[in-house]
ZALO-408012 format. One line per field, with one value per residue (C-alpha): residue number from 1; x, y, z; chain. Coordinates in nm, 2 decimals, padded with zeros to 4 digits, always signed. Layout:
<rs>
k <- (NUM_...)
u <- (X_...)
v <- (Y_...)
w <- (Z_...)
c <- (A_...)
</rs>
This chain:
<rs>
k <- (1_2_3_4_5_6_7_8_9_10_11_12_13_14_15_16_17_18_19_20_21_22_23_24_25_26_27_28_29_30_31_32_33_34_35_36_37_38_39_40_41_42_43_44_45_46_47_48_49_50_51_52_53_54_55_56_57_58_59_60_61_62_63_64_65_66_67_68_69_70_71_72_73_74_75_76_77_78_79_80_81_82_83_84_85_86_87_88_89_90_91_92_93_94_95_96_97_98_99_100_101_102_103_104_105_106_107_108_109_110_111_112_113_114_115_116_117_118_119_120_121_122_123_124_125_126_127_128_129_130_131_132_133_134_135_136_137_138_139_140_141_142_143_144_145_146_147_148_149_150_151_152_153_154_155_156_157_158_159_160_161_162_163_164_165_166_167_168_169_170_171_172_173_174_175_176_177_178_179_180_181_182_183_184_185_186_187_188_189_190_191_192_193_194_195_196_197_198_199_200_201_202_203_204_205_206_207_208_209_210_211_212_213_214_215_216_217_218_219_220_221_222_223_224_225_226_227_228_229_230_231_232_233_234_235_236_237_238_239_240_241_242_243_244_245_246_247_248_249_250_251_252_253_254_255_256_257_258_259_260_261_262_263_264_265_266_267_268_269_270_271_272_273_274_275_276_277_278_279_280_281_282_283_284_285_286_287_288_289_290_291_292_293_294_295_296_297_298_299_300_301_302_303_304_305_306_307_308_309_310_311_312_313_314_315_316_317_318_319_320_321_322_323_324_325_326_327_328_329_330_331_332_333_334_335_336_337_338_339_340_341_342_343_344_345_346_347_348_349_350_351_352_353_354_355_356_357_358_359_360_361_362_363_364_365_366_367_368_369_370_371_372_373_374_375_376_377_378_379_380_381_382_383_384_385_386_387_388_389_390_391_392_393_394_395_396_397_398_399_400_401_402_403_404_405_406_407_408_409_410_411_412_413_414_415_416_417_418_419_420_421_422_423_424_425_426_427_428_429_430_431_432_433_434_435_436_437_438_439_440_441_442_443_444_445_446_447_448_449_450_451_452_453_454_455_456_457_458_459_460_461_462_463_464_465_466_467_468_469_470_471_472_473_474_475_476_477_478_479_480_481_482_483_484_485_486_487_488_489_490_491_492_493_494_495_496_497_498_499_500_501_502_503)
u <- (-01.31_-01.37_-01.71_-01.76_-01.94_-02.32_-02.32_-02.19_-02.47_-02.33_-01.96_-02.21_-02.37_-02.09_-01.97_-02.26_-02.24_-01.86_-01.95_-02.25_-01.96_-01.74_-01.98_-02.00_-02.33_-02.29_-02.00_-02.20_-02.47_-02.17_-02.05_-02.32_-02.51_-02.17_-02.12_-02.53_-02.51_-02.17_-02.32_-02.68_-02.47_-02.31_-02.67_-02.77_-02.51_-02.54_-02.93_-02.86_-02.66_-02.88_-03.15_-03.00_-02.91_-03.21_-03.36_-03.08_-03.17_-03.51_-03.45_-03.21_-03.53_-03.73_-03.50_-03.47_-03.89_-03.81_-03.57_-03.84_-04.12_-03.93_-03.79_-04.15_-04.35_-04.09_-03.94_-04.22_-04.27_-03.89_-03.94_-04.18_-04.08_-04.40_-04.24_-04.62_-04.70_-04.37_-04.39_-04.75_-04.55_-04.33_-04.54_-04.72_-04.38_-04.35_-04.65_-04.48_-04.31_-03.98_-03.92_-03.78_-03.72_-03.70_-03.46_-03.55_-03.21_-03.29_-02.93_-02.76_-02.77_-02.96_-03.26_-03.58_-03.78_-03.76_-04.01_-03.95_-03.62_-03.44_-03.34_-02.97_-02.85_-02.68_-02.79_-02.68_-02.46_-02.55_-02.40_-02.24_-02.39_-02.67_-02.61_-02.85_-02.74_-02.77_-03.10_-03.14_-02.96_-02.90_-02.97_-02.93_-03.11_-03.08_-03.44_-03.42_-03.62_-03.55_-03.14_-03.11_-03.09_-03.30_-03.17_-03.13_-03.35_-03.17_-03.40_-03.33_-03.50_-03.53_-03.38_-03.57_-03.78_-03.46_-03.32_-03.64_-03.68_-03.28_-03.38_-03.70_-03.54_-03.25_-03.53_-03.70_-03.36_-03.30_-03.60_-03.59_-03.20_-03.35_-03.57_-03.42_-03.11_-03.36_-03.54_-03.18_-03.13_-03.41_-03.39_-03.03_-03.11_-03.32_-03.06_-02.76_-02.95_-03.08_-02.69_-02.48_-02.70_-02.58_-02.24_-02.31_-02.36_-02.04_-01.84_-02.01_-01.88_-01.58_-01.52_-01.59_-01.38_-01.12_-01.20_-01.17_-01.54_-01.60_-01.94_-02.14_-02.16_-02.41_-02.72_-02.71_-02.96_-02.89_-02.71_-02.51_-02.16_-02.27_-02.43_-02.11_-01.90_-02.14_-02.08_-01.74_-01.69_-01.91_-01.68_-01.37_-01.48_-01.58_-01.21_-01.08_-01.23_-01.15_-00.81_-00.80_-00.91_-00.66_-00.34_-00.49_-00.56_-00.17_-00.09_-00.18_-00.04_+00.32_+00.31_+00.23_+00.49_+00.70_+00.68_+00.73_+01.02_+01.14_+01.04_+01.21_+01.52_+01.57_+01.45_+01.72_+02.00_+01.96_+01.92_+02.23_+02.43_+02.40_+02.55_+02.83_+02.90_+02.97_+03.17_+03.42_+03.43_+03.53_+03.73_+03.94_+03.90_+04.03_+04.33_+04.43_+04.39_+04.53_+04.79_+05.06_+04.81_+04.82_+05.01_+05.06_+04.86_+04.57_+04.62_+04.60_+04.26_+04.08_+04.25_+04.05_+03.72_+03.68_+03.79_+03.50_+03.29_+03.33_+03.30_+02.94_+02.84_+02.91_+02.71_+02.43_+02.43_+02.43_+02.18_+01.95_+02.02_+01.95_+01.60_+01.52_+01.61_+01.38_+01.07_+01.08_+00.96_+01.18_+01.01_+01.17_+01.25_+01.42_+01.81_+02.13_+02.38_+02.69_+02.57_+02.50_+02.83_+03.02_+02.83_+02.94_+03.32_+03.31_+03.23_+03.51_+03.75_+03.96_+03.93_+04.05_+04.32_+04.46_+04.47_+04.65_+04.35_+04.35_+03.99_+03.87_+03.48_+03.33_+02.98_+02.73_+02.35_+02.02_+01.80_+01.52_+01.62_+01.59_+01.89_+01.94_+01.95_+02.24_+02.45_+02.43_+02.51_+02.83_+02.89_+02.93_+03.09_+03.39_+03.42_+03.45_+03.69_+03.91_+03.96_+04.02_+04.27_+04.67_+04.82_+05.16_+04.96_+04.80_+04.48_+04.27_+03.91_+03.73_+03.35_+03.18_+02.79_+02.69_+02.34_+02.15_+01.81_+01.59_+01.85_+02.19_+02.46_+02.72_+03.00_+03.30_+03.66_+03.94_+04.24_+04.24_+04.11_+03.90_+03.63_+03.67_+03.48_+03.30_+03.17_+02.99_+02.66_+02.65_+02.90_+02.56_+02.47_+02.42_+02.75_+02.98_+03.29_+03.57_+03.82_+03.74_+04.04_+03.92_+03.56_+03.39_+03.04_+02.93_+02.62_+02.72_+02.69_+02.38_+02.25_+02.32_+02.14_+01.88_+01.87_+01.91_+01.67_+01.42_+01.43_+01.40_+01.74_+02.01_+02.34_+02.62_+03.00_+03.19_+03.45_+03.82_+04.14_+04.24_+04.05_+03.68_+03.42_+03.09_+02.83_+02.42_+02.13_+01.88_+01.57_+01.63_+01.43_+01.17_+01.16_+00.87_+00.69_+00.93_+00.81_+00.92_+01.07_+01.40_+01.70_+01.88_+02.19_+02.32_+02.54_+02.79_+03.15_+03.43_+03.51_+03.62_+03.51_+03.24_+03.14_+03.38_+03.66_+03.95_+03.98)
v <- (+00.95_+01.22_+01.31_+01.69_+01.93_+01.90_+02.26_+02.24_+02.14_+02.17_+01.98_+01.69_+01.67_+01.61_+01.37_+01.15_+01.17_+01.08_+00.81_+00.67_+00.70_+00.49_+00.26_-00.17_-00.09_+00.21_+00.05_-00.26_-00.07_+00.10_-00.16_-00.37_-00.05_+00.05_-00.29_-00.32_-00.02_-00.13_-00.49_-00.30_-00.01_-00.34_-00.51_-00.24_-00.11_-00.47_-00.44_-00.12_-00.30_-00.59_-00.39_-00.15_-00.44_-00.56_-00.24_-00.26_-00.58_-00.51_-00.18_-00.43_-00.63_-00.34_-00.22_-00.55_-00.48_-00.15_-00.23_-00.51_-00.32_-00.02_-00.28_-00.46_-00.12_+00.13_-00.11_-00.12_+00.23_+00.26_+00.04_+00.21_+00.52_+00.65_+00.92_+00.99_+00.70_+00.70_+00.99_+00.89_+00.58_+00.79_+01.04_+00.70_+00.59_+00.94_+00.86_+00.51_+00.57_+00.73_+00.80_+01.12_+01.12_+00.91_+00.93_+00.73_+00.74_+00.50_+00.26_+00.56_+00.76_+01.00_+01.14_+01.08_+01.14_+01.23_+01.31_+01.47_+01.56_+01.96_+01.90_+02.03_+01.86_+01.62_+01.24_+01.20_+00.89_+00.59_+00.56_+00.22_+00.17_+00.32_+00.55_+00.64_+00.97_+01.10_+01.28_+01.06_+00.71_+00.78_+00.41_+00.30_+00.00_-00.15_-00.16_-00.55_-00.73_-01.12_-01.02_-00.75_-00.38_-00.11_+00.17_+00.27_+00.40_+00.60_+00.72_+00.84_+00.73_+00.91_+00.79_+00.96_+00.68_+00.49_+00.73_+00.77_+00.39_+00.44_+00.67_+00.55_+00.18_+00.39_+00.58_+00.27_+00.09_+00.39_+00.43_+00.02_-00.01_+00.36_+00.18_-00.17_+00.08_+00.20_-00.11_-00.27_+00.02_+00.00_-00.38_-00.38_-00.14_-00.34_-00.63_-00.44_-00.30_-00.64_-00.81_-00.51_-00.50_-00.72_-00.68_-00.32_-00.49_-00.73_-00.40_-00.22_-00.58_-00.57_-00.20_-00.24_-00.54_-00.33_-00.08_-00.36_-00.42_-00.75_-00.83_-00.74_-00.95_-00.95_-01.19_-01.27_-01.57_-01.83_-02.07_-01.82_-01.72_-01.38_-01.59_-01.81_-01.53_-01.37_-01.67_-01.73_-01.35_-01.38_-01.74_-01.51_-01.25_-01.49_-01.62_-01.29_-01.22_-01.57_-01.55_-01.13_-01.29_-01.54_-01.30_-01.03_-01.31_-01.45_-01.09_-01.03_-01.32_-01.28_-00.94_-01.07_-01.34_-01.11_-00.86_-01.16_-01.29_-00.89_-00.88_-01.19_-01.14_-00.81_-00.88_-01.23_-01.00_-00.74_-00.98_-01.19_-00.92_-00.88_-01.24_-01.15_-00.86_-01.05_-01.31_-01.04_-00.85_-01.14_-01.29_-00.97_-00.96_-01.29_-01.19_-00.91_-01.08_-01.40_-01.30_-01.50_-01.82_-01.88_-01.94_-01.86_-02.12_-02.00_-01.59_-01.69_-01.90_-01.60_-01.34_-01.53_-01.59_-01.18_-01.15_-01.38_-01.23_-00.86_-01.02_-01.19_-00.84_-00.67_-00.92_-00.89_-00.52_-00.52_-00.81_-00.58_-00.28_-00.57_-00.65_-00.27_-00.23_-00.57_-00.43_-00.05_+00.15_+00.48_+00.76_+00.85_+01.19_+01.37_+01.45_+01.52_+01.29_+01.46_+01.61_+01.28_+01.13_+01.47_+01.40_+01.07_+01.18_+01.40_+01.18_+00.89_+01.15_+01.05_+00.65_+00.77_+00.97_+00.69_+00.48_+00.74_+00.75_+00.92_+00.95_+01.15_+01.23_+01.26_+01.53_+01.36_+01.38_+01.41_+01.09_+00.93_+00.76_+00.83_+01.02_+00.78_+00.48_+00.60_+00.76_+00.39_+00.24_+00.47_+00.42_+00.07_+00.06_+00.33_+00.11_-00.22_-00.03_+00.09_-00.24_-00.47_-00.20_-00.35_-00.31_-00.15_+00.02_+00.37_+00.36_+00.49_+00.52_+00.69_+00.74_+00.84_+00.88_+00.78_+00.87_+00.47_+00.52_+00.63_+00.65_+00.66_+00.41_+00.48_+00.31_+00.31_+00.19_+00.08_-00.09_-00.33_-00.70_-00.84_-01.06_-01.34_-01.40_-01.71_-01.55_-01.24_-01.38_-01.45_-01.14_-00.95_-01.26_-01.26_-01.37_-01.36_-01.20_-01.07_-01.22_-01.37_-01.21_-00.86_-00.83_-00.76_-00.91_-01.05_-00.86_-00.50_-00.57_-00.81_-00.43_-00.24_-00.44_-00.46_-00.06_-00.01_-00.27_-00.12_+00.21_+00.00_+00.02_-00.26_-00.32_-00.55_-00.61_-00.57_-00.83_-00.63_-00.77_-00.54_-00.38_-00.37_-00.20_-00.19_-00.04_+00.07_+00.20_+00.44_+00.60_+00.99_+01.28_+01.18_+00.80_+00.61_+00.68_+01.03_+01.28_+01.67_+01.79_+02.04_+01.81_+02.06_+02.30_+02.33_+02.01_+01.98_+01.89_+02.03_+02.32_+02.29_+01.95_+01.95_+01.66_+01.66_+01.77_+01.59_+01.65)
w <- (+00.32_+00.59_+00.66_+00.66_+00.93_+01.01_+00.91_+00.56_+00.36_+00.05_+00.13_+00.31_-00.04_-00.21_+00.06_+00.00_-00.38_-00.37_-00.11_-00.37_-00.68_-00.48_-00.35_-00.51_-00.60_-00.86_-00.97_-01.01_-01.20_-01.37_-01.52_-01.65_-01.78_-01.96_-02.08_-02.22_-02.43_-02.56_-02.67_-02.77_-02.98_-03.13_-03.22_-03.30_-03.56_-03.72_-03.76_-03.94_-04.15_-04.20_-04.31_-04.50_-04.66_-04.70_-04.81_-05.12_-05.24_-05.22_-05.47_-05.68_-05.73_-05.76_-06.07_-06.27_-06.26_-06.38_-06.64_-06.75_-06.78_-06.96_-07.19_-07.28_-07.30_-07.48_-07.78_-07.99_-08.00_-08.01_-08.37_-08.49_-08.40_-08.25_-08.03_-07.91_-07.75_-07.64_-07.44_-07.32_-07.19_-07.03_-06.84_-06.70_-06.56_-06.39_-06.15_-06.02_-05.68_-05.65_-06.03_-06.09_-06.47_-06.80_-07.11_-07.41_-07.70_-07.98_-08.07_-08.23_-07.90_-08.00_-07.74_-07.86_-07.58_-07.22_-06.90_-06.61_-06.64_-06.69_-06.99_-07.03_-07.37_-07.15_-07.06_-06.65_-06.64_-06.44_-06.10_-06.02_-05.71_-05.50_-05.23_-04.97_-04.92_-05.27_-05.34_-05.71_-05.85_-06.20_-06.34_-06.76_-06.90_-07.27_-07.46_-07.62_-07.82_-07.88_-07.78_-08.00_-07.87_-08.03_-07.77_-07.41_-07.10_-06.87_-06.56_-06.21_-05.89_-05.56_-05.23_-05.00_-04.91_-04.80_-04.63_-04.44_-04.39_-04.22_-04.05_-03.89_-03.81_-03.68_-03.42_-03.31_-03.24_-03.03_-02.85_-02.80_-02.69_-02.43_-02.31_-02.25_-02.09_-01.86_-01.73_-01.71_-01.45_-01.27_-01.27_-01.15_-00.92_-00.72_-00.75_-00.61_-00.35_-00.21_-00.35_-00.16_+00.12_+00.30_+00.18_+00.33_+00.68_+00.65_+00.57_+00.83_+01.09_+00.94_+01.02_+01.34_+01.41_+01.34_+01.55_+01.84_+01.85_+01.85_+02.01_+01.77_+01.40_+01.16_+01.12_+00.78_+00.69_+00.35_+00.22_-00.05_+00.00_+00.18_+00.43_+00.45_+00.51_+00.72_+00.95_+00.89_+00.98_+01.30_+01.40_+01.31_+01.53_+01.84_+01.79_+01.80_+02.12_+02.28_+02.21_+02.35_+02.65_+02.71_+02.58_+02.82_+03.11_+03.01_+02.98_+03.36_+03.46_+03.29_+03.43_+03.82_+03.75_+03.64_+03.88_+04.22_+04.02_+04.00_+04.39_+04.50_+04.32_+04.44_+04.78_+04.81_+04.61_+04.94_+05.23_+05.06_+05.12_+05.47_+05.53_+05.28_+05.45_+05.76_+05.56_+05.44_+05.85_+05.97_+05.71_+05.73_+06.18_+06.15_+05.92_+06.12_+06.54_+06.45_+06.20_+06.37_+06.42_+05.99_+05.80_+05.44_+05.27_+05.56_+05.46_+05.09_+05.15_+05.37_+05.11_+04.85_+05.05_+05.08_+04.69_+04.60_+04.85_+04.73_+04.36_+04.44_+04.65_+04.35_+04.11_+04.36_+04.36_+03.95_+03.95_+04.15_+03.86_+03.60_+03.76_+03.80_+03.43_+03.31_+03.52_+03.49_+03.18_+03.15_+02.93_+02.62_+02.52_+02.32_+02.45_+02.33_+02.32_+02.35_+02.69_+02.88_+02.70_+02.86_+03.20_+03.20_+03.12_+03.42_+03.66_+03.51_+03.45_+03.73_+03.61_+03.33_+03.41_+03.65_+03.29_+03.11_+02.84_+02.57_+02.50_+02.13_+02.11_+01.80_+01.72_+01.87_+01.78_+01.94_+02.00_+02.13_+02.48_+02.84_+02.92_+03.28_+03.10_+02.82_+03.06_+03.24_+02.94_+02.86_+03.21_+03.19_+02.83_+02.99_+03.33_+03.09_+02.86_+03.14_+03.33_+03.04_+02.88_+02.81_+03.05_+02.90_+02.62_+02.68_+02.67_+02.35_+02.34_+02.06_+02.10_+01.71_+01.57_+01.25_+01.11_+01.02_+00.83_+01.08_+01.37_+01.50_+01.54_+01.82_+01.85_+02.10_+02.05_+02.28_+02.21_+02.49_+02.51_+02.20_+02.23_+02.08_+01.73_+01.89_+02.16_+01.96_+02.01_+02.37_+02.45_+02.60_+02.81_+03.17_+03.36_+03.03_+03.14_+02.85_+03.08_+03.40_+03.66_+03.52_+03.48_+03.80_+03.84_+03.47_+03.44_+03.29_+02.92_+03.01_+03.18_+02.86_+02.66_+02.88_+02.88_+02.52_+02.45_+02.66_+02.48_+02.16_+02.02_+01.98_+02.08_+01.94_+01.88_+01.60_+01.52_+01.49_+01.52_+01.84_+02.06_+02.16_+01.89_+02.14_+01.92_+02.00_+01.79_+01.92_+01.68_+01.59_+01.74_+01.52_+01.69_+01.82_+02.14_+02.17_+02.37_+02.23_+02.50_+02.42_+02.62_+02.93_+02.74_+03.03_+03.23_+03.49_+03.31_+03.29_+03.14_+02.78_+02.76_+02.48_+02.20_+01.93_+02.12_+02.33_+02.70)
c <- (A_A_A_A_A_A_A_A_A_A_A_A_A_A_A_A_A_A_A_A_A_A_A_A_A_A_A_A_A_A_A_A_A_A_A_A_A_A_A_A_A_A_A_A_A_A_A_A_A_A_A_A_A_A_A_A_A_A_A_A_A_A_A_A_A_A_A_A_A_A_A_A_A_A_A_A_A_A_A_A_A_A_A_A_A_A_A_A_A_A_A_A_A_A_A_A_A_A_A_A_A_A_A_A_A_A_A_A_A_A_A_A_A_A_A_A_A_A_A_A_A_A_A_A_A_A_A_A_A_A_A_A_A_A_A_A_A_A_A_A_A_A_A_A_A_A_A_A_A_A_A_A_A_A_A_A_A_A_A_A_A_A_A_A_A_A_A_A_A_A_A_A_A_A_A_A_A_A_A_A_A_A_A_A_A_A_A_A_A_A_A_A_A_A_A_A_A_A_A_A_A_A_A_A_A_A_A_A_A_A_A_A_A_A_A_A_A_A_A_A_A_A_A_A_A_A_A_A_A_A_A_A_A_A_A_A_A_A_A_A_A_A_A_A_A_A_A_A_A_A_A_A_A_A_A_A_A_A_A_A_A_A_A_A_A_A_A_A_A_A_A_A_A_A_A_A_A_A_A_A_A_A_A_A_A_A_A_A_A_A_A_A_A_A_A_A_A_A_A_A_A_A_A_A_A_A_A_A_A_A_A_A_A_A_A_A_A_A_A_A_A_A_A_A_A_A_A_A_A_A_A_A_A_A_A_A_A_A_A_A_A_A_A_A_A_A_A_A_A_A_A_A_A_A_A_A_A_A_A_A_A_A_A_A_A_A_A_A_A_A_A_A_A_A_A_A_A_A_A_A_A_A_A_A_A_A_A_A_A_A_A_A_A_A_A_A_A_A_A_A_A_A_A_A_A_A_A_A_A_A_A_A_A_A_A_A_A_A_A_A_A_A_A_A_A_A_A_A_A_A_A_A_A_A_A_A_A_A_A_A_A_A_A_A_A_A_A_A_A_A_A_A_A_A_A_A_A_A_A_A_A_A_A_A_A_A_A_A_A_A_A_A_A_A_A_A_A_A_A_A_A_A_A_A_A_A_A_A_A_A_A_A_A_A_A_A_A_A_A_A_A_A_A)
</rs>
């Protein structure tokens, strides 16, 4: 999350609010209050139920009182017909709690008296059950005397005071599960803020370890698991360091080592040459004064001591390109491909045209390489292709681009000497020669690996039945470590010559 401007008061607000939402501790609090309310809007709901329950059995019992007292005080007057007292009786039952009216009908079902009720002609019938949330309960009872019934008292009872009783035990659950919400806040509060506290501090380390800072580790005291990976963390980070040291200590010396072996190889490959030099002068002085002194056997020995001679000069000279390649870095920009591959044609045009080649160049992209280090690499690839060609076939060498995932694959094709399947692996190596009488030194293919290596491509051959298939990978324009710099339009070549045509 980016932290805004100092300026921008109102987008740093909302920074620090989006930071405190996404923080363990309001999660924390999040959580447990979203999981109280759900467990107290659960104990809750089954109180409710529980006393409403309660509240109905209590009117049950308060009915069968009722339905008594009705039944003792109304059939005598019922018997005897004394529709006075009966009504006296009733207006009495008007003042108990919650009774809204009483109908009186003797056994023939006829009304002979009634209190409190509009009178409409019609007797309400009795409900089945009671429900809360209707204003009256219409309830019947039989009037019996030793079990025989003289008639039937309907009457209706209010349920006000229940829904008030709901309604007040529905308040006070409220205000209760509020206010246990609210100390479970606070409470937590103060829990996550002493819990992620120092989980604050390990994040903090841990941020800062990655950044590469590693002295500093936080002082976290206890025996709990923060504490333990508090110390584990600081241990962890010590390590770290330690073993920095020692890879940037081996690092220095690899790179010293490295650089005296670079220094001693190319300073014995240039003072062996001088000797060699002198081998080959007077190798060939003594070949041409004392011509008539040798014979045959003699010329064929000094013939072969300047042919080995010239061969080691030349592994020398290529030995020293090797070592420049291994200890120099070359920058990487972005060039086209087709112009150092016409550069290189140029200058082995006349190689080629001594070996009759026909030579077909495919579109060729741009890349991310040094430019120096592929036209070596062509170089190289064209010289091996031209010396190990058949020699009563006419040479063919095809050079084509195809687009890999994130690169390019080149590839280049002769039809002269195949390396043998069982060699692939090692056909980069230093001193590997296709075949010994042609190759020159043994160290060019080890060089273009080296050079496509170094610009962090690969290079490989691909088994074929005749003919070489040398292919290399280098990353796209949009490689690693690629400068954008436009690659040169303009090259010296010859005229006509351009990628994706034939000389």
């Amino acid at each position: 999350m980016t932290r805004p401007a100092a300026g921008d008061s109102a987008s740093r607000s909302g920074w620090r609010l989006r930071s405190r939402a996404a923080s363990l501790r309001f999660k924390i609090i999040l959580s447990s209050v979203l999981i109280e309310i759900l467990m107290l809007g659960i104990l809750v709901a089954n109180t409710l139920r529980l006393q409403q329950e309660q509240l109905l059995d209590e009117v049950d019992d308060r009915l069968r009182s009722l339905e008594a007292s009705f039944s003792v005080a109304l059939v005598g007057p019922l018997i005897a017909r004394d529709y006075a007292t009966m009504l006296g009786l009733l207006d009495g039952f008007l003042h108990l709690p919650d009774v809204r009216y009483v109908i009186v009908q003797d056994a023939d079902g006829r009304v002979v008296a009634q209190a409190g009720a509009d009178w409409t002609g019609v007797v309400p019938p009795a409900d089945p059950r009671l429900d809360p949330n209707e204003p009256v309960y219409n309830a019947a009872s039989p009037i019996r005397l030793f079990e025989q019934t003289f008639g039937t008292v309907h009457y209706g009872l209010s349920t006000e005071s229940l829904r008030e009783a709901g309604a007040n035990m529905l308040t006070q659950s409220l205000v209760i599960a509020g206010v246990e919400i609210l100390l479970s806040v606070v409470v937590l509060s103060i829990l996550g803020f002493f819990l992620t506290r120092r989980l604050e501090m390990l994040t903090d380390t841990s941020v800062r370890i990655a950044q590469g800072d590693y002295a500093t580790a936080p002082e976290i005291e206890g025996r709990d698991e923060v504490a333990i990976l508090a110390g584990s963390l600081r241990a962890m980070a010590g390590a770290i360091q330690s073993r920095i040291d020692s890879l940037d200590r081996a690092t220095r010396d690899l790179r010293r080592s490295n650089a005296d072996l670079a220094h001693v190889a190319a300073v014995t490959a240039h003072h062996l040459q001088e000797p060699l030099r002198g081998i080959v002068s007077y190798s060939q002085l003594l070949g041409r004064r004392h011509v008539d002194l040798l014979n045959d056997e003699a010329r064929e020995y000094l013939s072969i001591i300047v042919r080995d001679s010239k061969r080691m000069k030349a592994q020398l000279t290529e030995l020293q390109e090797y070592v420049e390649a291994a200890s120099t870095a070359f920058p990487m920009v972005v060039i086209d491909l087709g112009e150092c591959l016409a550069r290189v044609h140029w200058r082995k045009l006349n190689a080629l045209r001594a070996a009759d080649a026909w030579v077909c160049i495919g579109v060729m992209p741009t890349v991310c390489a040094n430019a120096r280090s592929v036209e070596r690499v062509l170089d190289r690839l064209i010289d091996m292709a031209v010396i190990v060609r058949q020699s009563d076939d006419r040479l063919r060498l095809c050079v084509s681009a195809e687009k890999d995932a994130d690169g390019w694959v080149i590839s280049l094709r002769d039809n002269g000497l195949s390396p043998p399947a069982e060699r692939l692996e090692t056909f980069f190596s230093l001193f590997e020669w296709l075949e010994p009488e042609h190759e020159r030194a043994g160290i060019g293919l080890a060089l273009c690996q080296r050079l496509i290596v170094s610009m962090g491509g690969r290079i490989w051959a691909e088994p074929c039945e005749t003919g070489a298939d040398i292919r290399f990978w280098l990353p796209d324009e949009h490689g690693f470590d690629c400068s954008i710099i436009p690659a040169e339009n303009d090259f010296p070549g010859p005229r006509g010559v351009k990628p994706g045509r034939r000389p």
